[in-house]
N, C-alpha and C positions, 0 to 999 in steps of 0.2 A: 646177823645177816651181813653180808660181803656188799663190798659196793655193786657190784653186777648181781647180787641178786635184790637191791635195794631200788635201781634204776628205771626199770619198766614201771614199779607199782609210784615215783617217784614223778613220771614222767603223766600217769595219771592226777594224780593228786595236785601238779601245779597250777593245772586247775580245777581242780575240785575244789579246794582250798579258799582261792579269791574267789568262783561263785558262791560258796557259804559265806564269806564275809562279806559280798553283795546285796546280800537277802536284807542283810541289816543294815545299809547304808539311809541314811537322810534322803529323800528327792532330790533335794536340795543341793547336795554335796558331788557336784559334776566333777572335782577334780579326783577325789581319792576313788570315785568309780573308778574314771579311765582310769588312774595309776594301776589299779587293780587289774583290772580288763588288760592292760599294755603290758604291765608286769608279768602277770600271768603267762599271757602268749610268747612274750620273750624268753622267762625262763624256759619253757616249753620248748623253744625255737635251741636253746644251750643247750638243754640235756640231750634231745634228738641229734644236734652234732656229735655230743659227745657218746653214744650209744653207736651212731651210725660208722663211726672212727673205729669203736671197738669190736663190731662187727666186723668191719674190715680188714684187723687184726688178728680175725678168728678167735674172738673172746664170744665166749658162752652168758647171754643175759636172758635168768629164769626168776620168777619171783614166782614161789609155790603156796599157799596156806591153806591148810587145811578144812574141808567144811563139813557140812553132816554125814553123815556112814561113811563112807571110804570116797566122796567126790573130793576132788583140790580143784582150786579156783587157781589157776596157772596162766601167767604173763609172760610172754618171751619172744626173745628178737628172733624172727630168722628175716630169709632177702623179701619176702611176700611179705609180711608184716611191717616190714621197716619200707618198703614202698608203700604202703597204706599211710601208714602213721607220719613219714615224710609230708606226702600230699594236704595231709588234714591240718596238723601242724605249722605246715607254710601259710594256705587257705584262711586259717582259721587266724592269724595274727592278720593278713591282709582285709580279712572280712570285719576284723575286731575295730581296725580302722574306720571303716566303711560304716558299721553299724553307728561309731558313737558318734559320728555326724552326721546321718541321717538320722538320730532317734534323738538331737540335742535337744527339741522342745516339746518333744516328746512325755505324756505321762508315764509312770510305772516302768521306771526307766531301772531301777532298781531290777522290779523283778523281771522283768524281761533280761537283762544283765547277766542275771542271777541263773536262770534254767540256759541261760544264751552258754556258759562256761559248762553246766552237767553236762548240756548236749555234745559240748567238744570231747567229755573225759568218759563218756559212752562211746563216743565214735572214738576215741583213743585206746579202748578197753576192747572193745573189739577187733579192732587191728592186731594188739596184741596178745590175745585169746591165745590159748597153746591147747586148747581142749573144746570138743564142742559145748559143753554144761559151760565153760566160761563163756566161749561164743553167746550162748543163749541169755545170760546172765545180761551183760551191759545189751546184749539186742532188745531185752525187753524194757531196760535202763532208758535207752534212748527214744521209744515211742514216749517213755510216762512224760521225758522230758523236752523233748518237741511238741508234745499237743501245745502245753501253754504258751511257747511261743505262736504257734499254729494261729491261737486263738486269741493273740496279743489284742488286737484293736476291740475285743468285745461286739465286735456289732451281729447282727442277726445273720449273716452272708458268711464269718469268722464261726459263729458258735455252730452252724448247721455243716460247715466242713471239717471241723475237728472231731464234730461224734462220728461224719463218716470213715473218718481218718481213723480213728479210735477200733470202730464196727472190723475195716480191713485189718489193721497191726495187729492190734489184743487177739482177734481168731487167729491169726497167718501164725503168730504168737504162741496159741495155745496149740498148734497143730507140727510147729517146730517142736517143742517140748517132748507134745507123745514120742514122735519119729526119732528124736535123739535117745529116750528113755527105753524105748522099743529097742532100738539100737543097742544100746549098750549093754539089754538085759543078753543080748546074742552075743556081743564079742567085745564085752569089757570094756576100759576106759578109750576112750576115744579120741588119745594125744594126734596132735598132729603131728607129731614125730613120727608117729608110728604107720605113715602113709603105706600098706599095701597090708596092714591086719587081719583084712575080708577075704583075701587070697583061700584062707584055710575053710571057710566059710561056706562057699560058692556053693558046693556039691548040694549039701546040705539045706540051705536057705536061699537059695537062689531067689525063687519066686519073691520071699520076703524081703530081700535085699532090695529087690528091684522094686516092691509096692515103697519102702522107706526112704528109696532114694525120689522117686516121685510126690513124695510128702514133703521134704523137705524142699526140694526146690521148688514147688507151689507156694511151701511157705514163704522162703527166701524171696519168690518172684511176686509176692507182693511188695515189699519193698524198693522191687528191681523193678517194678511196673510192667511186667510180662502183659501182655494182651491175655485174657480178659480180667485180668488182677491190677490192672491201670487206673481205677475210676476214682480214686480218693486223688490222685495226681494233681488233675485239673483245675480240680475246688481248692485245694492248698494253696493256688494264688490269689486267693485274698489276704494271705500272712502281709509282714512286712517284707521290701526289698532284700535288704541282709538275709530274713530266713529263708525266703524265696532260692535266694545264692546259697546257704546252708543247705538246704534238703536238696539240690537240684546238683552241686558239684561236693559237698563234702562230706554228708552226713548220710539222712536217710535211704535215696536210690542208689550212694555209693556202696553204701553196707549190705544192700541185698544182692548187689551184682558181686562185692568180696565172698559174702559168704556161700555162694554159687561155687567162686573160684576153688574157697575151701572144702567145699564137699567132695567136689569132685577129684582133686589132688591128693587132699590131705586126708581125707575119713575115706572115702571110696579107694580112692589112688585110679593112675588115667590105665593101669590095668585090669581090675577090676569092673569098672565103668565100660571100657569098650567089650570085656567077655557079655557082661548083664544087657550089652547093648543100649544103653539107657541114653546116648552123647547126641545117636541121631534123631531123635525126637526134641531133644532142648534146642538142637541146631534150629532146626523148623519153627518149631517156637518162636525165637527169636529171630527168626527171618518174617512172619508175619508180624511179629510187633514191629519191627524196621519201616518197613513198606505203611503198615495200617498209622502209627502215631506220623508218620508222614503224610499222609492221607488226610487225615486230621487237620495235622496244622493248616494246611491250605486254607482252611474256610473260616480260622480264628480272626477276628481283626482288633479282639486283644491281644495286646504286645504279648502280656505275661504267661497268658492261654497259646499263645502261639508256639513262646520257649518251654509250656510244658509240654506238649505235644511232640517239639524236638527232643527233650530231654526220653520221652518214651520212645522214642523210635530209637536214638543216641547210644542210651544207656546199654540197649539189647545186643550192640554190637560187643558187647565181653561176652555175654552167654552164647553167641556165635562163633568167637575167639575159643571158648573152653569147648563148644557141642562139636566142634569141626574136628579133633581128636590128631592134631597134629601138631609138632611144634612152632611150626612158623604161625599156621593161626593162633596158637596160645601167645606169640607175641605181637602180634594184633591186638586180641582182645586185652590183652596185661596192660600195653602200652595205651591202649583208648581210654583204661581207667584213669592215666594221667590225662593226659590230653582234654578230653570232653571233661574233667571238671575244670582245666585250664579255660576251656573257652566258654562253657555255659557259665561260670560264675562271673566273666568278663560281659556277657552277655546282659545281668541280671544284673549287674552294677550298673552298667548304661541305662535299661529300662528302668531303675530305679532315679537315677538321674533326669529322667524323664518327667518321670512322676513329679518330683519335688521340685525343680523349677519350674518348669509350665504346665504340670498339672496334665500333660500327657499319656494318658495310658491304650490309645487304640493307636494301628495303624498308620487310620485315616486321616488323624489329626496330626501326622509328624509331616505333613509338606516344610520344604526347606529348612527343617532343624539341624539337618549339616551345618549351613551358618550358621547359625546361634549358637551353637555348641560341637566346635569341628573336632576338638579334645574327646569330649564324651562317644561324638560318632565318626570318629577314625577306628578306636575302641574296639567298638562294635561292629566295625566292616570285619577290620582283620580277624576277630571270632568269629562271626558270620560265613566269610572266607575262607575258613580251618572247618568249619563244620561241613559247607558246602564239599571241601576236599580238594580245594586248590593247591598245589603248593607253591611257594614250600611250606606251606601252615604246617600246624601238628595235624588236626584231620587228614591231610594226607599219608601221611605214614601212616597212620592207623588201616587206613583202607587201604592202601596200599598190600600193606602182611597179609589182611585177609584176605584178599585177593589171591596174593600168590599159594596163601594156606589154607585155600579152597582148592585150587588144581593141585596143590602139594600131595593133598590128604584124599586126592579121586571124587570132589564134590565141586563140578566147575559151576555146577548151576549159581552157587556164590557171586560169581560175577554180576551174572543177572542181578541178585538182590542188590549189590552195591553200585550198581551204574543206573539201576530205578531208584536206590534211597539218594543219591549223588543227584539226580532229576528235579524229585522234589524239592530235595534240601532248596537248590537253587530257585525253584519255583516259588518257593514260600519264603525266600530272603530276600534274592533281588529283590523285587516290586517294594522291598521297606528299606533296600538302598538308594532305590531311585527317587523314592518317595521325599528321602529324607536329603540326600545331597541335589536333585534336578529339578522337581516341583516348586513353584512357586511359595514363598512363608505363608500360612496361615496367623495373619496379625493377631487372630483374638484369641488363639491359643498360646502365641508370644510374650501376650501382653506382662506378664509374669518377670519379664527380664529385670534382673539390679545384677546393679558392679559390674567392676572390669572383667573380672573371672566369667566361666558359665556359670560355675555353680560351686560349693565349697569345694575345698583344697582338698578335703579328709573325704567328699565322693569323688572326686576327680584323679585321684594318685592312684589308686585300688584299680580300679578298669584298668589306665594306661598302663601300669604293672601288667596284670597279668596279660594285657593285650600284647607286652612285649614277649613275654614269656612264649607264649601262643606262637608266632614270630623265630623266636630263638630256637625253642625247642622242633621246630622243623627242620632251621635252616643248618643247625648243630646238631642234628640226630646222628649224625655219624662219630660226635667224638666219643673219648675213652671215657667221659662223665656224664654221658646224658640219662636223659631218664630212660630211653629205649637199649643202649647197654647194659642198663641195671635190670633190664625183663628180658635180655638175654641171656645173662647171669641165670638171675632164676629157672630160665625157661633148662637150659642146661644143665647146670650144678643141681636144682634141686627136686627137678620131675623128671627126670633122668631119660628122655622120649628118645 
């Protein structure tokens, strides 16, 4: 094997690799974890440059292997891929921080650790999928290995949301499986390379085409929290902070809104899809999850229930970006897959900082925690303030593209959805701005305060991080490197609208 074709399966593995040697570590032994855990995400953080370089180069990186009858389990860069695997990549060394200081005194630090690394090199495996059978392969990788973190803390409130977590994935799971197998009995291997393969197809299998593409993105839109495939979401907040921040910006609702993107580009192609007509119905879709998990949130006055409720309405705004059938909203919805894990996982660090200082987790109890913690709730304004769709946050671009790639593509009704999800948003964050910087301190919630700091170094860097990022990436969306000219690359070079 060539070094390009060594790279991808390469870039799995570095951490695959430390969480197997996790599994065996001591309790005891907190530094050779972290090395491990830091190690890991580092190298990680080196090959992703050095791939992203050679993409830019116009260098081809494939890693093929063979598996049973004629499927290959196939790894490879293109600009969709390496915008995924970028995102998770960065995330996942900032969250590697974040985790090993909030889980210091923690038991079963080990294995938590342990499945903490598989879940990255599933969500890495996925990214770089080059076939749906590999798609399928690390998607089903990554439920077996998020339930345990899922169900990290053991207690009865953890073990009753992991079987429902289980109940949704393993079905959404087995029902992606048929549709791909279905699939590919009709029209062969199902590279993503090969975007517009069904073309030849249509005449013939049209009806079919169109029952499989609706299978799959049911599947998909359980992971993606489509309304009414939302309900495991909710209960997943009794995990830990860190996973909370994993499933919510890097992993699990990220991979069902990627895999959304890839059906529809890369197995269907956005020709195909608009003849079978299949885009305007996911649009809809996705416009009542916007509105409905905004809806929701309102009446949570758990923090963590409240940011899942955002993450469902959030999240739906890519499958609105992809069902809107036009280029400027596909860089909408491309560009919100950064963004919105920029600020929910900004968001999910703060709440966890909540948590672990003063033992905070509603609401109601955050009177005057701006003071006490003006680091941790600066934070989370400016996330807060990006979702809302202020600018210059990143939420503003976001909504921004779809807006214009709603009148762009002859669907102005868009509007409407994003200036009621833009209502809410506000409706349900202010009141835990004001709450937290103008209300008076709740002493007895306080009472929790030590040191000069608010709260560790290793939870307090991670927020401000990405809160700048949040920030940056708004106020820099016009340069020649941001994340939003690498989704109009894509959106250009390789869906060709």
């Amino acid at each position: 094997m060539s070094w390009n074709n060594t790279l991808p399966l390469l870039l799995i593995l570095s951490s695959l690799i430390p969480g197997l040697f996790i599994f065996t570590i001591n309790e005891r032994n907190h530094k050779l974890r972290t090395f491990l855990n830091l190690g890991g995400a580092v190298i990680k953080i080196i090959l992703m440059i050095l791939m992203i370089m050679g993409v830019y180069r116009g260098e081809n990186f494939e890693t093929r292997i063979p598996l049973l009858l004629d499927f290959d389990l196939v790894l490879q860069a293109d600009a969709l891929s390496m915008l995924f695997a970028t995102l998770s990549t960065l995330l996942w060394f900032v969250t590697t921080i974040y985790a090993v200081g909030y889980l210091e005194k923690s038991p079963h630090r080990s294995r938590f650790f342990g499945f903490f690394s598989l879940c990255v090199s599933a969500t890495i495996g996925i990214a770089l999928a080059g076939n749906m059978i590999t798609f399928v392969l690390f998607y089903e990788l990554l439920t077996l290995t998020t339930y345990p973190l899922l169900v990290h803390k053991g207690t009865h409130e953890a073990l009753r949301a992991g079987r429902i977590y289980l109940i949704y994935t393993m079905t959404s799971g087995a029902i992606l499986l048929f549709a791909v197998v279905w699939l590919r009995s009709i029209a062969g291997p199902l590279d993503f390379s090969s975007a517009g393969l069904l073309v030849g197809f249509i005449e013939q299998h049209s009806n079919l085409l169109t029952i499989i593409f609706a299978l799959m993105v049911i599947s998909l839109g359980v992971k993606a929290a489509l309304v009414p495939l939302h309900g495991w979401l909710p209960l997943a907040m009794v995990a830990p902070a860190p996973v909370s921040a994993l499933l919510h910006a890097v992993a699990v609702v990220k991979a069902g809104a990627f895999g959304i993107i890839r059906v529809v580009y890369d197995v269907y192609g956005f020709e195909v899809a608009q003849i079978l007509d299949v885009l305007n119905p996911l649009a809809w879709a996705a416009s009542v999850t916007i509105i409905y998990g905004s809806i929701r949130a309102l009446y949570q006055d758990d923090l963590k229930k409240r940011l899942a409720y955002s993450t469902v309405s959030q999240v739906s705004y890519v499958a609105l970006g992809v069902g809107l059938a036009g280029p400027i909203a596909a860089i909408g919805g491309l560009i919100h897959l950064i963004h919105q894990g920029l600020m929910k996982i900004t968001l999910f660090f703060c709440a966890g900082n909540f948590a672990e200082t003063y033992h905070i987790h509603k609401i109601s109890e955050m009177q005057g925690i701006g003071r006490r913690m003006p680091w941790t709730m600066a934070a989370f304004t400016i996330a807060a303030l990006g979702m809302i769709g202020i600018p210059p946050m990143a939420g503003f671009i976001s909504k921004w593209y779809l807006a214009l790639g709603g009148v762009s593509s002859g669907n102005p009704w868009v509007i409407w959805v994003l200036v009621g999800s833009s209502i809410l948003n506000a409706a349900y964050f202010l009141p835990i701005l004001y709450t937290a910087w103008f209300r008076p301190a709740n002493k007895e919630h306080h009472s929790h305060y030590e040191g000069k700091w608010e709260t560790h170094w290793m939870l307090l860097l991670p927020p401000i991080f990405t809160a700048m990022l949040v920030l940056l990436v708004g106020l820099f969306a016009a340069a020649p490197i941001s994340p939003l000219a690498w989704v109009k690359l894509i959106v250009n070079r390789e869906y060709e609208f």
